[in-house]
Backbone bond lengths (Angstrom), bond angles and torsions (degrees), N, CA, C in turn:
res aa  C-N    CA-C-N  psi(-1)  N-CA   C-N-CA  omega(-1)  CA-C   N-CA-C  phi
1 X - - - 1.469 - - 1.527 109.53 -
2 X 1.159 117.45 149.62 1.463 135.74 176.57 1.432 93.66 -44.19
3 X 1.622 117.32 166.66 0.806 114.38 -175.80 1.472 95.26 -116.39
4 X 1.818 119.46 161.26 1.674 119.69 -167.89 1.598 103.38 -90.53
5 X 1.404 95.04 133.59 1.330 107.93 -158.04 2.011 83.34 -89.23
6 X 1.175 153.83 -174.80 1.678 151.23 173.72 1.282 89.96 -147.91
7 X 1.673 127.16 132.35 1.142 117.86 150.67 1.820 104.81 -131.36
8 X 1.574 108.78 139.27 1.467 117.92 175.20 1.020 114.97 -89.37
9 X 1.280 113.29 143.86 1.846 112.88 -178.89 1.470 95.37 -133.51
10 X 1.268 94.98 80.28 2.032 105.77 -168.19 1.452 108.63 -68.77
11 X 0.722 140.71 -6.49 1.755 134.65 162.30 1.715 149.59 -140.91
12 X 1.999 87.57 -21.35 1.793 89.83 -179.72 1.531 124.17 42.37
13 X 1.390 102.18 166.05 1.304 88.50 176.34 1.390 139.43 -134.22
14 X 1.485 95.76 48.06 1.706 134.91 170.25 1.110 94.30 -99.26
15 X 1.318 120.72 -106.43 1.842 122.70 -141.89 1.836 97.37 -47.40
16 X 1.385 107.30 169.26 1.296 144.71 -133.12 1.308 113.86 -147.73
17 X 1.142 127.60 138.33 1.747 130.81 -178.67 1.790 90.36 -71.04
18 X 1.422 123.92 -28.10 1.469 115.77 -178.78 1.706 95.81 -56.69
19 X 1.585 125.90 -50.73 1.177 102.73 -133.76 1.982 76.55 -88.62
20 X 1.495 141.75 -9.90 1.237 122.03 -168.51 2.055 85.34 -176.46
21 X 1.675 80.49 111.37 1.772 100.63 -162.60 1.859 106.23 -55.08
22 X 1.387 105.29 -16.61 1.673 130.58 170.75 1.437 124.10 -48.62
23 X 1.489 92.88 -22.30 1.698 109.69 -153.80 2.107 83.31 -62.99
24 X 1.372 114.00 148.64 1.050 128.70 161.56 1.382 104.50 -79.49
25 X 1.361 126.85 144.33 1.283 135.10 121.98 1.392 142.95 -117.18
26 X 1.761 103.46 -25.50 1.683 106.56 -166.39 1.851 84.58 -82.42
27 X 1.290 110.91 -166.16 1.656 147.04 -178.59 1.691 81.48 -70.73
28 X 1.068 136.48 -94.90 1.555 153.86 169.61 1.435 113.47 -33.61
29 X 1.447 131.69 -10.86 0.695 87.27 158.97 2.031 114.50 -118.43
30 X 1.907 94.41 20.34 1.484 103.00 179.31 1.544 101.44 -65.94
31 X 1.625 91.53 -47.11 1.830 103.25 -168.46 1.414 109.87 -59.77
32 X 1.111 117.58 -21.96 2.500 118.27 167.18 1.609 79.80 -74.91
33 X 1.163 155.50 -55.48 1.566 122.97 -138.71 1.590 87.85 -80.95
34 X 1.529 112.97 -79.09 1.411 125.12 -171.65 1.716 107.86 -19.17
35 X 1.480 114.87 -55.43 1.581 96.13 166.46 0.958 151.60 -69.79
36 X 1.687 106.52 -15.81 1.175 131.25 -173.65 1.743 105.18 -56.12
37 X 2.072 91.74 -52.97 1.315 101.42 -178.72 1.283 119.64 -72.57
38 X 0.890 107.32 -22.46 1.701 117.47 173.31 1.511 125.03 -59.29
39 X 1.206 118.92 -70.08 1.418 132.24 139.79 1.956 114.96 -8.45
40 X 1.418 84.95 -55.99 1.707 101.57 -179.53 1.496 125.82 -52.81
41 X 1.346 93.75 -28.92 1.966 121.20 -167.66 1.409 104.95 109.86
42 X 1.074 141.18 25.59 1.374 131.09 153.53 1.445 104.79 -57.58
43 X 1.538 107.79 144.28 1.669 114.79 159.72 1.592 120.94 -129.32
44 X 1.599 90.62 6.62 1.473 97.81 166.01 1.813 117.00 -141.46
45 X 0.984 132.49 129.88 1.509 130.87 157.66 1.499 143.82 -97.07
46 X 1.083 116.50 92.15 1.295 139.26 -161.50 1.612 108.20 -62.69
47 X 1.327 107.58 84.17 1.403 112.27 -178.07 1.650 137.56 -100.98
48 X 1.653 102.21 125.28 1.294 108.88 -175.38 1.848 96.16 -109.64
49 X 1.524 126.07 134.44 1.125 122.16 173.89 1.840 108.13 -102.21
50 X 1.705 109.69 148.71 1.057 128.68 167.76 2.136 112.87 -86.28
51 X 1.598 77.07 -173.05 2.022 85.75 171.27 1.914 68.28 -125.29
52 X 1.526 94.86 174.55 1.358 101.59 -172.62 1.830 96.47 -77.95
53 X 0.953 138.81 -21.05 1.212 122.76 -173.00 1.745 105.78 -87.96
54 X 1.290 104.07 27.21 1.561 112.90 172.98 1.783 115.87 66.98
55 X 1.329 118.45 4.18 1.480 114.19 162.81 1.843 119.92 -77.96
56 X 1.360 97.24 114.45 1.628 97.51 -169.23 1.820 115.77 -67.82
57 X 1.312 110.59 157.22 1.722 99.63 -162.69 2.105 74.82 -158.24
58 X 1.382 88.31 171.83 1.327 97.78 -159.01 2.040 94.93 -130.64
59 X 0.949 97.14 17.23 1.763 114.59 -176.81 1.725 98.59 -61.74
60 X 1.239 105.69 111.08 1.308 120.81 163.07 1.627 115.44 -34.46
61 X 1.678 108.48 -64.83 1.544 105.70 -174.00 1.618 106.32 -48.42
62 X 1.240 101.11 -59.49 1.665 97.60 172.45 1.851 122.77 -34.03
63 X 0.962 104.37 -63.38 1.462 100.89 -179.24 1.254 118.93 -58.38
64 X 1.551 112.60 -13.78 1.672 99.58 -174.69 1.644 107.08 -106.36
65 X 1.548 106.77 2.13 1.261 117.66 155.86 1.472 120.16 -58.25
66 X 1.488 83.74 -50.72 2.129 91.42 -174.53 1.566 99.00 -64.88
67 X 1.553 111.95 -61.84 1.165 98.13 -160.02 1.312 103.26 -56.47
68 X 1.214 161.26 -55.50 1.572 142.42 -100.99 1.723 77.27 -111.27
69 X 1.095 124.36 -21.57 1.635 126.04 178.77 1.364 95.33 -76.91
70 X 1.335 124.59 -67.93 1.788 123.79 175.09 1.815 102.53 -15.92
71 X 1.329 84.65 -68.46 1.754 96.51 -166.14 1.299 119.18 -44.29
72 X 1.612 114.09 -60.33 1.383 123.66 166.58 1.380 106.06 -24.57
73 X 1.535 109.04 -68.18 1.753 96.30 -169.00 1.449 120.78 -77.70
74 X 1.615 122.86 -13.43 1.151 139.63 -164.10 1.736 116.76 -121.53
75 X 1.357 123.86 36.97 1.391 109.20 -148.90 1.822 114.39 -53.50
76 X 0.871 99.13 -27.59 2.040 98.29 -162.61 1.904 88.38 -97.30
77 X 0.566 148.04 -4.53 1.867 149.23 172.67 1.841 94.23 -66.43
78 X 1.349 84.70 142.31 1.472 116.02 -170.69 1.081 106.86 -73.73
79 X 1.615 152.17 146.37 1.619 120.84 169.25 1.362 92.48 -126.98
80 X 1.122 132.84 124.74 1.670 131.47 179.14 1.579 107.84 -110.82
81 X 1.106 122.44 82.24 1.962 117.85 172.48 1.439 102.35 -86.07
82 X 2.140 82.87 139.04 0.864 106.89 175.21 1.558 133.87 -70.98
83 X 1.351 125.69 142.77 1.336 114.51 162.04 1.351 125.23 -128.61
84 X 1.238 102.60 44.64 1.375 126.16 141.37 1.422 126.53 -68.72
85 X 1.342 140.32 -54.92 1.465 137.40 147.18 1.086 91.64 104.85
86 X 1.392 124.87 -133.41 1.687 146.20 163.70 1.279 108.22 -101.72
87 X 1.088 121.52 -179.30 1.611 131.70 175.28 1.565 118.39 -76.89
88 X 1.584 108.35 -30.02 1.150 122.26 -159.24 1.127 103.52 -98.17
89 X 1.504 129.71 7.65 1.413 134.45 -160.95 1.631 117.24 -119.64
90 X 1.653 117.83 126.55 1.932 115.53 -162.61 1.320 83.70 -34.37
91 X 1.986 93.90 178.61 1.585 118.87 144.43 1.431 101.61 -53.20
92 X 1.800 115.75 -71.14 1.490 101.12 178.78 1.091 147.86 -21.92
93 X 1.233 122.15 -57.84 1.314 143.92 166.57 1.497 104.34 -24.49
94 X 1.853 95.61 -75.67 1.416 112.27 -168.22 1.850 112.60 -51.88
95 X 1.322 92.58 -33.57 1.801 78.34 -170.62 1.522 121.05 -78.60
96 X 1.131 96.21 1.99 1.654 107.28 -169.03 1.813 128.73 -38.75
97 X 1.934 89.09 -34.29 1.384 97.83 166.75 1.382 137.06 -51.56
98 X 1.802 103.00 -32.02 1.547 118.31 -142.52 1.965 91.30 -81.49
99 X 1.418 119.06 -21.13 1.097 131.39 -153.35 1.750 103.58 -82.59
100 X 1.673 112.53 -4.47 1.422 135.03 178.55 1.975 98.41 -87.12
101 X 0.872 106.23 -39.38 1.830 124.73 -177.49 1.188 120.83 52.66
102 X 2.194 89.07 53.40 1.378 98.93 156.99 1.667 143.69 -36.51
103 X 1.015 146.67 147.67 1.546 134.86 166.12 1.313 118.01 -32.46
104 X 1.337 117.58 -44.43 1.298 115.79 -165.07 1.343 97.24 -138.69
105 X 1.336 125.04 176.93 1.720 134.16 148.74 1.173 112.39 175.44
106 X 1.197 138.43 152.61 1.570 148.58 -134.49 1.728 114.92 -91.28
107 X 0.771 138.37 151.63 1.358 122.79 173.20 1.504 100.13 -164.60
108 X 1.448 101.42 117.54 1.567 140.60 -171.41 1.325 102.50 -61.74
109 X 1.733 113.98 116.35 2.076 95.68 172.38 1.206 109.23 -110.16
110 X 1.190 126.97 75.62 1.577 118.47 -166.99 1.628 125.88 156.45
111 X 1.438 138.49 113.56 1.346 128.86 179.63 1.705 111.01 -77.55
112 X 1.271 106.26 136.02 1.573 134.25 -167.47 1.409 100.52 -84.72
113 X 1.292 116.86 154.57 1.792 125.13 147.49 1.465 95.30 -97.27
114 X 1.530 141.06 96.74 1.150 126.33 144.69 1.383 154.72 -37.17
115 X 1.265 107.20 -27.55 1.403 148.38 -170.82 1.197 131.94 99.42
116 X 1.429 132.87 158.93 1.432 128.38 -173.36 1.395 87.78 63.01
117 X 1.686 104.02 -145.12 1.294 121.00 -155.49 1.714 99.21 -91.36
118 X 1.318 112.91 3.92 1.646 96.94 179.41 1.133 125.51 -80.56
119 X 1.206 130.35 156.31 1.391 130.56 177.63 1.554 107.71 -151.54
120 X 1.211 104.21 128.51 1.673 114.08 177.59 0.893 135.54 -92.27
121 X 1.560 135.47 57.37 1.021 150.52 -137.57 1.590 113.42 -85.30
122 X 1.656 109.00 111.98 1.416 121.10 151.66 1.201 132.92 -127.10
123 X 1.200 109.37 127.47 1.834 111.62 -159.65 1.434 111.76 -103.37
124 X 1.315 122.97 163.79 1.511 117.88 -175.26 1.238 112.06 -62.77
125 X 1.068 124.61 -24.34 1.595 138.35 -172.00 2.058 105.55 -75.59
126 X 1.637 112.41 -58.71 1.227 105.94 154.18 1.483 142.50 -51.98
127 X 1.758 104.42 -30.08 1.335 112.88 159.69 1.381 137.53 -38.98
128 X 1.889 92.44 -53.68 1.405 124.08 170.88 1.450 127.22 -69.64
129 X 1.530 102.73 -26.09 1.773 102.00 177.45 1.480 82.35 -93.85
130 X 1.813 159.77 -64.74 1.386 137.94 -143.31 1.710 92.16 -61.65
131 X 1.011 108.77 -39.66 1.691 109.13 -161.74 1.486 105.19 -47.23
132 X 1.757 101.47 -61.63 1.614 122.62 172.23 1.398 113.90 -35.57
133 X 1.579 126.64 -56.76 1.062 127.21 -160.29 1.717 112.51 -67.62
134 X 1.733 112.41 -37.57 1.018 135.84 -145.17 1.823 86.61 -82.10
135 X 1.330 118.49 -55.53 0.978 132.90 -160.19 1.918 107.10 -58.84
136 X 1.754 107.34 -52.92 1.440 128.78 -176.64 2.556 91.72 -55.64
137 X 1.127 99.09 -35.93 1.682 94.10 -149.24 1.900 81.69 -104.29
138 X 1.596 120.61 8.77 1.731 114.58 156.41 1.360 82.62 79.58
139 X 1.423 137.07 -2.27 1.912 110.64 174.45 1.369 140.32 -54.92
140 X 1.078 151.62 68.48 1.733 156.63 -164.30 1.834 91.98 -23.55
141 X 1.491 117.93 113.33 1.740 106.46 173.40 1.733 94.55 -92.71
142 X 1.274 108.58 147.49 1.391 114.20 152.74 0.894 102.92 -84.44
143 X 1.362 131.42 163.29 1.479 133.88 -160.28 1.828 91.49 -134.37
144 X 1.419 106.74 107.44 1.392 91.04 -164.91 1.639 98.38 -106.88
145 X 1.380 121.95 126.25 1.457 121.52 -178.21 1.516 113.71 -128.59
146 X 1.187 94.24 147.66 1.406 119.78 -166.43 1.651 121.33 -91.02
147 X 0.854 108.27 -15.93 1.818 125.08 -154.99 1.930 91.72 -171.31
148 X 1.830 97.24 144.52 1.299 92.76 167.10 1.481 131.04 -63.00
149 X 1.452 110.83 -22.46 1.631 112.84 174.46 1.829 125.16 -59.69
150 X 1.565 94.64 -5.76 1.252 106.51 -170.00 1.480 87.88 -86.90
151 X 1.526 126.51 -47.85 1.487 105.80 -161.46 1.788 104.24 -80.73
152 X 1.484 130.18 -14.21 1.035 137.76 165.40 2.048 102.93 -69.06
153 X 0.831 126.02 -16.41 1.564 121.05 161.06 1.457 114.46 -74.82
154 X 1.303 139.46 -66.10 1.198 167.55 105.96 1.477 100.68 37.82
155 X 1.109 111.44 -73.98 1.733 128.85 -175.00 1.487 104.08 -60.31
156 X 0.806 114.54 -35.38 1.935 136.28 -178.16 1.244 99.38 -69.18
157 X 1.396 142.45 -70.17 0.863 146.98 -125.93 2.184 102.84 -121.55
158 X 1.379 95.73 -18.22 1.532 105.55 161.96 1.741 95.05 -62.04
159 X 1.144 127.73 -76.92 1.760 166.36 -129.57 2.167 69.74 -65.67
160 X 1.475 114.81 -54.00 1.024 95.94 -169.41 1.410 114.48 -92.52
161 X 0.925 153.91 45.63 1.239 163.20 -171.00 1.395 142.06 62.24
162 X 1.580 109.31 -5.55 1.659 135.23 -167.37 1.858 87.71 -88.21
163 X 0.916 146.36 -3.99 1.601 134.83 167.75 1.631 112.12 -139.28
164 X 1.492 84.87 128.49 1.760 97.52 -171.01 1.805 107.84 -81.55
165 X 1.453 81.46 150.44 1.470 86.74 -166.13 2.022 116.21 -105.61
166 X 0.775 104.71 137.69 1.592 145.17 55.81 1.704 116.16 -135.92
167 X 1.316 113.84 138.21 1.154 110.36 -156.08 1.598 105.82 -81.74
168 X 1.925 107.78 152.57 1.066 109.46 170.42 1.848 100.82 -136.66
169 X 1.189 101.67 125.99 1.641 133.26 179.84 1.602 100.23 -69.70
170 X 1.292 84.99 158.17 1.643 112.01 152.81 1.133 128.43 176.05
171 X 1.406 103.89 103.33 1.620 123.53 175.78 1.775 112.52 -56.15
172 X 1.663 101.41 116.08 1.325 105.94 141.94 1.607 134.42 -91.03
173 X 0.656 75.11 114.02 1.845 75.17 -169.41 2.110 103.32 -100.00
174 X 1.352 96.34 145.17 1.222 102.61 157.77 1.557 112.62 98.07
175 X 1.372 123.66 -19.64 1.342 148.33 126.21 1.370 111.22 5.62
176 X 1.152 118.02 110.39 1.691 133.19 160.21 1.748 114.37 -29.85
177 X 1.285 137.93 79.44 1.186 122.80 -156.78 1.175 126.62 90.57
178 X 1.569 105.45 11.99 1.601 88.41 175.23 2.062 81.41 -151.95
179 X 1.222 102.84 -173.70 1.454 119.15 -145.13 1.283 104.08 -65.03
180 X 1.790 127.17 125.68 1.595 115.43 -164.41 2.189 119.77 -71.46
181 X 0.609 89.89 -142.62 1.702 94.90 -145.24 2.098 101.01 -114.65
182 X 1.106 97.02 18.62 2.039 108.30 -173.34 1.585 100.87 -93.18
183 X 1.114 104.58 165.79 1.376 127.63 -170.16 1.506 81.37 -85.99
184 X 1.031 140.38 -16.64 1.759 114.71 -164.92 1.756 95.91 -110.10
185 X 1.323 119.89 -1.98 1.377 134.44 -171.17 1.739 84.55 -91.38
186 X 1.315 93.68 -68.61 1.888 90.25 -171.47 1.571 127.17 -50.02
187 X 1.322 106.37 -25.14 1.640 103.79 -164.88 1.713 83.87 -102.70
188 X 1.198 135.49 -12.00 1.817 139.04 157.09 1.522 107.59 -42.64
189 X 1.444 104.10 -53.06 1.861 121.48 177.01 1.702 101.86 -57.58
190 X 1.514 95.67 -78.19 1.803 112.09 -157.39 2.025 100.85 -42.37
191 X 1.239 82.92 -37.16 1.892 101.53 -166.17 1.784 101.15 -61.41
192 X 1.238 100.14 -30.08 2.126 112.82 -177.07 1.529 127.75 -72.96
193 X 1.887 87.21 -9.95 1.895 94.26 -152.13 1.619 83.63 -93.01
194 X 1.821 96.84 159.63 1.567 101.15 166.20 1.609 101.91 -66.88
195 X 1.623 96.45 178.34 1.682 111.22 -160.09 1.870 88.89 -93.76
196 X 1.375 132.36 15.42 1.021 110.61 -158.75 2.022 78.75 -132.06
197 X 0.910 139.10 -18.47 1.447 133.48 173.42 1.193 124.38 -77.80
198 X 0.818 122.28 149.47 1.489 137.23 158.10 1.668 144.45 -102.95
199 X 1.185 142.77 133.95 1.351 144.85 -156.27 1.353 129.94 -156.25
200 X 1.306 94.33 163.76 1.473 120.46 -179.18 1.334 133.80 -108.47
201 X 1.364 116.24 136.51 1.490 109.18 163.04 1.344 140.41 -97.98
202 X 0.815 111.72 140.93 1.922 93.41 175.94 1.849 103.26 -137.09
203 X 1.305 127.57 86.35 0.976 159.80 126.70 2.021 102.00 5.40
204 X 1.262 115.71 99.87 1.587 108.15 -173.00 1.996 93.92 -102.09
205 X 1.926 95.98 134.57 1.593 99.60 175.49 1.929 109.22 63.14
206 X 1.422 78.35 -134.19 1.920 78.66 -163.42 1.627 111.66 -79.73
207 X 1.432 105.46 19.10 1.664 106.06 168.49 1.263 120.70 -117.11
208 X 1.676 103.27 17.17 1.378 110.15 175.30 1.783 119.59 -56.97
209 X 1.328 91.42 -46.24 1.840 99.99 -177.26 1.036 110.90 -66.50
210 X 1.644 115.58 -63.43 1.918 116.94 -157.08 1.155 94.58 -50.84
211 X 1.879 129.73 -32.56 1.607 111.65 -155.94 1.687 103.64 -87.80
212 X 1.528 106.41 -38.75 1.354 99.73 161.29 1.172 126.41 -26.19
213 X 1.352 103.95 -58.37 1.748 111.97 -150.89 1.540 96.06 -53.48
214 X 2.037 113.65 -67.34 1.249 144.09 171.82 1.628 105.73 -18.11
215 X 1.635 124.48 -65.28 0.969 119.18 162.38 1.712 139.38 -22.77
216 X 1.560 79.67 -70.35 1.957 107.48 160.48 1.544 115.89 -35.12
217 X 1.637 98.70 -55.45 1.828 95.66 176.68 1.337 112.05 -80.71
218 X 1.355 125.88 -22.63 1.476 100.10 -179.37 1.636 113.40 -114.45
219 X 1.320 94.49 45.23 2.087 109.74 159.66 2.047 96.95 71.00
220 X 1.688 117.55 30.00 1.549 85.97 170.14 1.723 99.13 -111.20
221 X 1.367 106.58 -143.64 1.322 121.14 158.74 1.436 156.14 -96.88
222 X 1.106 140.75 136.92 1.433 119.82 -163.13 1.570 95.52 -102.93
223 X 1.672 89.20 177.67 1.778 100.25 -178.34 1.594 96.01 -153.01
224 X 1.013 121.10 94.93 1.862 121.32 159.49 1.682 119.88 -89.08
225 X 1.186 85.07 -174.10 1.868 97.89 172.87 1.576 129.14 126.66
226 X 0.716 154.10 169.87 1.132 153.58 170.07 1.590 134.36 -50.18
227 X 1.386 107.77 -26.20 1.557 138.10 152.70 1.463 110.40 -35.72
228 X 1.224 109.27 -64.34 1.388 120.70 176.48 1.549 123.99 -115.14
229 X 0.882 123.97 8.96 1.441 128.81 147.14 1.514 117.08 -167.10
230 X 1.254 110.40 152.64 1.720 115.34 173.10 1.425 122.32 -106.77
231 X 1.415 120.04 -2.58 1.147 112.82 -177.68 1.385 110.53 -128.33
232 X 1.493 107.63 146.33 1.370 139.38 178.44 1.723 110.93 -39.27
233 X 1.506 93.40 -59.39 1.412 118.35 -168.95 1.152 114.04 -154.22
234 X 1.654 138.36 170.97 1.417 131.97 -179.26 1.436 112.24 -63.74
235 X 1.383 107.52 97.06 1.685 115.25 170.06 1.211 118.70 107.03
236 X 1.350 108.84 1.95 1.564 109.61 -169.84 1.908 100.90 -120.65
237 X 1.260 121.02 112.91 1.884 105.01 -179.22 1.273 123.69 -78.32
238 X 1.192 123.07 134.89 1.348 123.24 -179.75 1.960 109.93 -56.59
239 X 1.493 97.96 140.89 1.420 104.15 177.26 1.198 139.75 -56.72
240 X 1.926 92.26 -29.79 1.564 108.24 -164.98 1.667 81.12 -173.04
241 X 1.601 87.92 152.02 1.745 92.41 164.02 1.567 122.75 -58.33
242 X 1.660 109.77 -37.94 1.703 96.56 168.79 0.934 113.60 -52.55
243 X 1.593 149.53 -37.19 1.395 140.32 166.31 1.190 129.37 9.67
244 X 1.928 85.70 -79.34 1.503 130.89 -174.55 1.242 97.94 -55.57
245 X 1.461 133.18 -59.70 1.958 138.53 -165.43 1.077 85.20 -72.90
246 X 1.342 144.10 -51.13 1.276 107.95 -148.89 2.101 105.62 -76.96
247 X 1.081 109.53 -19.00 1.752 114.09 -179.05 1.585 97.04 -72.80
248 X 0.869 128.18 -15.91 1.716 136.43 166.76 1.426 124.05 -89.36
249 X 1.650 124.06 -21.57 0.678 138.61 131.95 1.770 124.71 -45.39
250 X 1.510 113.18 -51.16 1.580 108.97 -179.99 1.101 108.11 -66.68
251 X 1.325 123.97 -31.56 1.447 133.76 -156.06 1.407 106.64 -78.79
252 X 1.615 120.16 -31.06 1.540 120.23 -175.58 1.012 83.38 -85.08
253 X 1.486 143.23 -62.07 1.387 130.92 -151.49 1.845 112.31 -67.85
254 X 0.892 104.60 -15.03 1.887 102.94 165.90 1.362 106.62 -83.37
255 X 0.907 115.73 -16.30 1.540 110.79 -164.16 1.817 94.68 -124.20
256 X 1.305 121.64 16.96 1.487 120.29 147.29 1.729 105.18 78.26
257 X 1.481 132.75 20.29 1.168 147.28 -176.23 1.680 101.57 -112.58
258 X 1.496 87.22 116.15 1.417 103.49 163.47 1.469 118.79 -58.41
259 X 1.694 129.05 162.31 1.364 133.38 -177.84 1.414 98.63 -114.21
260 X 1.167 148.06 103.60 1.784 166.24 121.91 2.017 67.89 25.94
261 X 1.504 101.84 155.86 1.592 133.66 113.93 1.522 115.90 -90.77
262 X 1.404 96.28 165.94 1.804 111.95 -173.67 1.698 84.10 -58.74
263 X 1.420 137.08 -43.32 1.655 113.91 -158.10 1.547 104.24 -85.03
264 X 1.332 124.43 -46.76 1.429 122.65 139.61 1.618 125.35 3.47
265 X 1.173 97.61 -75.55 1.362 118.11 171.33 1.533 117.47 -55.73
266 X 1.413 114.01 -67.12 1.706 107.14 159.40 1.756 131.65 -39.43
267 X 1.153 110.66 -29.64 1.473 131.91 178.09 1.402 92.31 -78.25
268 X 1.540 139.39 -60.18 1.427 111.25 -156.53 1.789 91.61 -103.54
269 X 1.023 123.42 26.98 1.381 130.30 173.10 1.228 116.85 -87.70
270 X 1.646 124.82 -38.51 1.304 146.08 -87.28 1.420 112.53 -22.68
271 X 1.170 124.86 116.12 1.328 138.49 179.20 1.666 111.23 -131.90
């Protein structure tokens, strides 16, 4: 079996040092998570950047602050920024990262009910310009979907040329408004994808593990971190995002699944 590729998504840009005192925000303190997870067996880091007073912003200079600091301490680690942003934030805004021409970076197929009054709006038209941009500057998009109609958008819109191929997924599951967090939800997803992609999970709160694990047995990828959950276990918060990899780490190794390196990872990525 393939080997498990780990990617951390050490902060997002919801949770809060209120909800887990861990939460990164400054430059210093992205570069303690990113190694933490790194160190852990991460081979990818799923990055959302803060301002130091923890309001998330999608400012290019910023991100190439973190990353080129990531790197310093991390040279061969994957760095994947997000351009997802906040809800409340343009397409512009959001793509700001892709214009650095990272390896990889995320690209949303689908508008969310967040809750309350939020709404996360991505339209076929934004689909089609992140896809465009990503594709012109060589970026690998994860294709991150929310609901199966998202990877049925995605597939559509690969077929027409706005997503480079070969595609690699990643299910959020468990998401306020978007598809819940069950073993019969996940293999609904895995069961949707073409036979030629590959994917990820990322498990939100207390469905971080079971979907992990599920992943683990049936040869895809996991995705932890603080983004989508803060705790270790029921009631107890994780210390640091390595925490989180390393319980994903035990979990492949009981269950006889190798952990990717970052070049590993580029090889079954193709990157």
């Amino acid at each position: 079996m393939e080997k498990l590729i780990i990617t951390a998504a050490i902060c997002g840009a919801e949770v809060t040092k209120e909800h887990n005192p861990a939460i990164p925000y400054t430059v210093e303190e992205i570069v303690r998570e990113a190694k933490s997870a790194y160190e852990a067996g991460a081979s990818i880091i799923h990055l959302h950047v803060r301002e130091d007073d923890g309001t998330p912003t999608q400012c290019k200079d910023r991100f190439k602050v973190c990353i080129d600091a990531i790197k310093a301490e991390c040279p061969d680690v994957i760095v994947q920024p997000s351009t997802g942003g906040a809800a409340w934030m343009t397409a512009e805004e959001r793509a700001q990262p892709v214009e650095l021409a990272p390896e990889m970076a995320t690209l949303d197929c689908g508008t969310l009910n967040f809750g309350g009054s939020e709404i996360f709006v991505n339209t076929e038209d934004m689909i089609k310009q992140f896809g465009s941009m990503m594709m012109e500057k060589n970026v690998k998009p994860e294709l991150e979907c929310f609901d199966k109609s998202m990877i049925d958008m995605a597939v559509r819109l690969k077929k027409k040329g706005f997503i480079k191929k070969p595609a690699h997924f990643s299910f959020v599951m468990g998401v306020n408004g978007g598809i819940g967090g069950s073993l019969r939800d996940f293999l609904f997803m895995r069961n949707s994808l073409p036979s030629d992609a590959t994917y990820s999970v990322a498990g939100i709160g207390r469905h971080e593990f079971p979907l992990a694990t599920a992943a683990i047995i049936d040869g895809g990828h996991v995705r932890v971190g603080f983004e989508d959950n803060i705790y270790l276990e029921r009631g107890v918060l994780a210390k640091s995002n390595g925490e989180l990899v390393e319980k994903v780490v035990r979990i492949a190794k009981e269950l006889g699944r190798e952990v990717a390196t970052p070049a590993e990872a580029r090889e079954i990525l193709g990157l």
